[in-house]
Each structure stands twice: as C-alpha cells, then as structure tokens.
C-alpha positions in Angstrom: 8.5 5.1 -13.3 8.8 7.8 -15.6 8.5 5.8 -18.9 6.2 2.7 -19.3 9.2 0.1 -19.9 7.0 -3.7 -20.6 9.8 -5.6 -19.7 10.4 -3.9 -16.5 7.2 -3.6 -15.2 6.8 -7.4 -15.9 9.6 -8.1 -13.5 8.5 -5.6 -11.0 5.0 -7.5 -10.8 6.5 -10.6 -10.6 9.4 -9.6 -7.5 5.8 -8.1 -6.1 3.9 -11.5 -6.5 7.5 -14.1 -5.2 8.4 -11.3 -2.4 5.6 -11.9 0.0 5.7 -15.3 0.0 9.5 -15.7 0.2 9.5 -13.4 3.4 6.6 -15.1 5.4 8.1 -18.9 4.7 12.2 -18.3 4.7 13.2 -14.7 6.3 13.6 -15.8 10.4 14.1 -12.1 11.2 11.7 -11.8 14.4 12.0 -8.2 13.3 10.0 -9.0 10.1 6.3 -9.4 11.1 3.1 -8.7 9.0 3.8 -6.7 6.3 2.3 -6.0 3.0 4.4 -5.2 -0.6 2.4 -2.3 -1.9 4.9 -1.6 -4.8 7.7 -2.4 -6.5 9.8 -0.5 -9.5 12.4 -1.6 -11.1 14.8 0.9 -13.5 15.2 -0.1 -16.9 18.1 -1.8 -17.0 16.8 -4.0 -14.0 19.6 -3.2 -12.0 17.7 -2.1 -8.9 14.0 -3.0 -7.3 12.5 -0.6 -5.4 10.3 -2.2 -2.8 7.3 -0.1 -0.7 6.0 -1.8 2.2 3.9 -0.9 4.6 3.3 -2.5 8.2 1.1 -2.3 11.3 2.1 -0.1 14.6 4.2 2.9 14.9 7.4 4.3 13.9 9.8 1.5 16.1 8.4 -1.4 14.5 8.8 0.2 10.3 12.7 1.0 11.8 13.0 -2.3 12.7 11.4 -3.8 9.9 13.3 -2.0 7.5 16.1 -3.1 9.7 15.0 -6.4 8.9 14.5 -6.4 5.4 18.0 -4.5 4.6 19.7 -7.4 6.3 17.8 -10.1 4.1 17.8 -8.1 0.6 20.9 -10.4 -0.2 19.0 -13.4 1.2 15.9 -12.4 -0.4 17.5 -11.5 -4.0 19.0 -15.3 -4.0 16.1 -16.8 -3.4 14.4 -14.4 -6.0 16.8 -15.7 -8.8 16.1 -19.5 -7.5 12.2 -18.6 -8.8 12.7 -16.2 -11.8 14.3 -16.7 -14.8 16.2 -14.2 -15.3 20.4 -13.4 -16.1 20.4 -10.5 -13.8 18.0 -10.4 -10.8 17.8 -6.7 -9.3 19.3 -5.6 -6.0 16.4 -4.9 -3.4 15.6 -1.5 -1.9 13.4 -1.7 0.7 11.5 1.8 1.6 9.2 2.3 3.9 5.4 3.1 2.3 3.9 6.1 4.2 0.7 6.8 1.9 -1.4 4.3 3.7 -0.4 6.8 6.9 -1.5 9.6 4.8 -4.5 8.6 2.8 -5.8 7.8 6.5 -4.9 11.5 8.1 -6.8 12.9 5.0 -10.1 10.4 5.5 -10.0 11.7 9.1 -9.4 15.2 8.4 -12.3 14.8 5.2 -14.7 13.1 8.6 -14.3 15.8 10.5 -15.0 18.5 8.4 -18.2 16.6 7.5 -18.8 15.9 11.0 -18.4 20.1 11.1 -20.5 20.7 8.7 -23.4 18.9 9.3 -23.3 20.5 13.1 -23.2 24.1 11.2 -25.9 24.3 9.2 -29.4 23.6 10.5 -31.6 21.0 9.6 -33.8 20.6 6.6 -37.9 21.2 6.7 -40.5 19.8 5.4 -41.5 23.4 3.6 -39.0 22.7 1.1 -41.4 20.3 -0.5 -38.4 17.1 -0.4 -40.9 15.1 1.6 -44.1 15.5 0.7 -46.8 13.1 0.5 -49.6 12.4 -1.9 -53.4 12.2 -0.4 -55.0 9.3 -0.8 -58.2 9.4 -3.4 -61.5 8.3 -2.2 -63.2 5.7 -4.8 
C-alpha cells in the first residue's frame, strides 16, 4: 500500500489471521490443499482485499488453487462477515505469491556463486600468521 491507512491495515491483518482457518475447516474444494496467506491489502475504502498465497508443487497445482479460491471468494467473504464486525466486508482477490519462488532462485544462484568462489581461489597458509600458535614456557 502506498499510504499507511490504520484502519485498513487493521482489517487486512485480521482477513490474514480468519482466512487460513476458514479455508482449512469450510472450503471442500479438493483443489484447495496446503496453502499459506503470505499477505493481504486492502484499499482504503475497504472495498477490495488483495490476498497473496503461496502453495507447494508446480505451476498446475497454483492454476488450480487459484481456481479454487476464485470459486470460494463469495463463500469465503460470507463467512468473513459472520467473524468480523464490520458494515462492509471486502471482496477477495486471490493472487498467486511468487517471491517465495524467487527469494529461493536467488539463494541458489547466491550458493553457487559461493560454491564458485571458494573453488577459484586457492586455499589459505599458515604463513599468513591467522593460525599461529604460542610456545609453551618452561617453569
């Protein structure tokens, strides 16, 4: 969100905290497995809920997730205004999170350079003076 709005981000955290919860115990969608809520926005006039969620497996099983959750939204907004107290409860958006995909590409691509790396440039000696050990004293 462009502009901290209190009020908005109050509702957004609490869709976030009811929306897991109402999906694992009412939605019956075989098409909604294991998935997590990594964010939710709502615009100021709490019209609209953006929801991010992310999911395990490839690219079939977010289609058909999403497939999922776009059928529910209307199910899943009813039972959201059972919960919260509010006049208007927000339409859901469901979009599909993709920086779990990418913060993992870049921890790979950040290992394998290391992994370069460490295979480029030779070992350290002992002649640098890093390890060196103190004589004992004779008493």
């Amino acid at each position: 969100m462009p502009k901290d709005f209190p009020r908005a981000r109050r509702v957004a955290d609490q869709i976030q905290r009811e929306l897991p919860e109402l999906i694992r115990q009412e939605v019956k969608d075989p098409r909604v497995g294991m998935l997590t809520i990594t964010e939710v926005e709502v615009n100021r006039d709490m019209e609209f809920a953006k929801v991010f969620f992310t999911t395990l497996g490839g690219e079939p099983e977010h289609a058909a997730c999403l497939q999922g959750l776009q059928r529910a939204s209307g199910f899943l907004r009813s039972q959201l205004s059972h919960r919260m107290q509010l006049r208007v409860v927000p339409k859901l958006t469901f979009v599909y999170d993709r920086s779990v995909e990418y913060g993992m590409q870049l921890t790979h691509l950040i290992e394998a350079a290391v992994a370069e790396d460490a295979k480029n440039t030779p070992a350290s000696t002992e002649e640098d003076g890093a390890s060196v050990t103190p004589k004992p004293t004779s008493e």
